[in-house]
N, C-alpha and C positions, 0 to 999 in steps of 0.2 A: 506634095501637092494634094493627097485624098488629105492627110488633118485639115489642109485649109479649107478643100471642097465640103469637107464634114461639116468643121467649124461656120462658114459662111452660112451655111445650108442650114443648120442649128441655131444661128442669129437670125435668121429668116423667119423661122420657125415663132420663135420668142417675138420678133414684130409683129407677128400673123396672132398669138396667143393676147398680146395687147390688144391689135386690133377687135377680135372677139371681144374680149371684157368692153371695148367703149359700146361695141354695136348692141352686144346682148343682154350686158348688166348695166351701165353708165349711158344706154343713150338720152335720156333724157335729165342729163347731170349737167349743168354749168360748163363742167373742161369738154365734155363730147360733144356735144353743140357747139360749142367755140371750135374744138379744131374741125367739126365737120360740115360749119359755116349755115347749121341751123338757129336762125334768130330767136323762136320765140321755145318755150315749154311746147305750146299747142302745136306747134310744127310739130314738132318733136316724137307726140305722141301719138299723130296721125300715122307717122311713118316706122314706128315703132315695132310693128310686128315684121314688117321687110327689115329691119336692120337686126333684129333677133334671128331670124332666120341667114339672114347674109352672114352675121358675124359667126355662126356655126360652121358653116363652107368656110370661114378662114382657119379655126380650130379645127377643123378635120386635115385643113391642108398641114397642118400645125402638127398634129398625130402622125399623117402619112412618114413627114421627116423625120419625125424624132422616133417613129417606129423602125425605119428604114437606117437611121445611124445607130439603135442600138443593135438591131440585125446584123450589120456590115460590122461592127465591131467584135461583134460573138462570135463570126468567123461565116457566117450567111451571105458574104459578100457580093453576092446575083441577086436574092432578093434584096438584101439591103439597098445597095445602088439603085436597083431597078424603084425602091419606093422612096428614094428621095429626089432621083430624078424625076418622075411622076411629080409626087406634091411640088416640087422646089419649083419644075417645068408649069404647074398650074398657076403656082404664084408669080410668075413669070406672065404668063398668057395675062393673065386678070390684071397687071397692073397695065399693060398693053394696052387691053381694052381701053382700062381708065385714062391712060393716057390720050388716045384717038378721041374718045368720046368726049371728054372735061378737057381740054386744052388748059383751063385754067389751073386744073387740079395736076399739074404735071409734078410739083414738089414733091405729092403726096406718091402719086405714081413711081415717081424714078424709088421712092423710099421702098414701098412695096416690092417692086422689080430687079434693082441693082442687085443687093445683094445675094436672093437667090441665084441671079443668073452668074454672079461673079463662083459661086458654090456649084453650078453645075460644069461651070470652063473649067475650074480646076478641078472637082473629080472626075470629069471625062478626060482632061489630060494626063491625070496622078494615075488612071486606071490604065490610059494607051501606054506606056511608059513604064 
């Protein structure tokens, strides 16, 4: 159960690492507009410095994990755990949010949310165990 809780946690990570690149390098690009339901370029680049800024907060969540699964692997396994449940548990909260907040954007949400939470049920259980 921790490979899965790691693994999960580490896919997490990698959606959160995408997410960054649309917000902070691609938001005003064709596919990042499309998936984030901004119409025009000009939209785009109004909102452009909050979506640079946001997509860092996903890339640091993005670090916390994969800092935290390479710690627990090297044998630091208190920190380790302790910094992917952290990140994995933020990624979790923020999809939350989005969820309550955008109703409509719930797709996007469970994407963001699922997986980390499925990576901290199993290494909370691989660890009681």
């Amino acid at each position: 159960m921790i490979i899965a809780g790691l693994v999960l946690a580490g896919l997490a990570g990698l959606v959160h690492v995408y997410i960054f690149y649309l917000e902070s390098i691609a938001w005003t690009g064709a596919r990042a507009r499309a998936i984030f339901g901004i119409a025009s370029r000009a939209d785009a680049e109004t909102t452009k410095a909050l979506a640079f800024n946001q997509g860092f907060y996903n890339l640091f969540l993005a670090i916390a994990v994969a800092l935290g699964i390479a710690l627990f692997t090297s044998g630091s396994r208190t920190v380790g755990a302790t910094l992917v449940f952290v990140g994995a548990g933020c990624m979790v909260a923020a999809g939350a949010v989005l969820l309550v907040s955008a109703p409509s954007k719930a797709g996007a949400a469970l994407k963001q949310l699922v997986p980390p939470l499925l990576g901290i049920a199993a290494l909370a259980i691989g660890l009681a165990f």
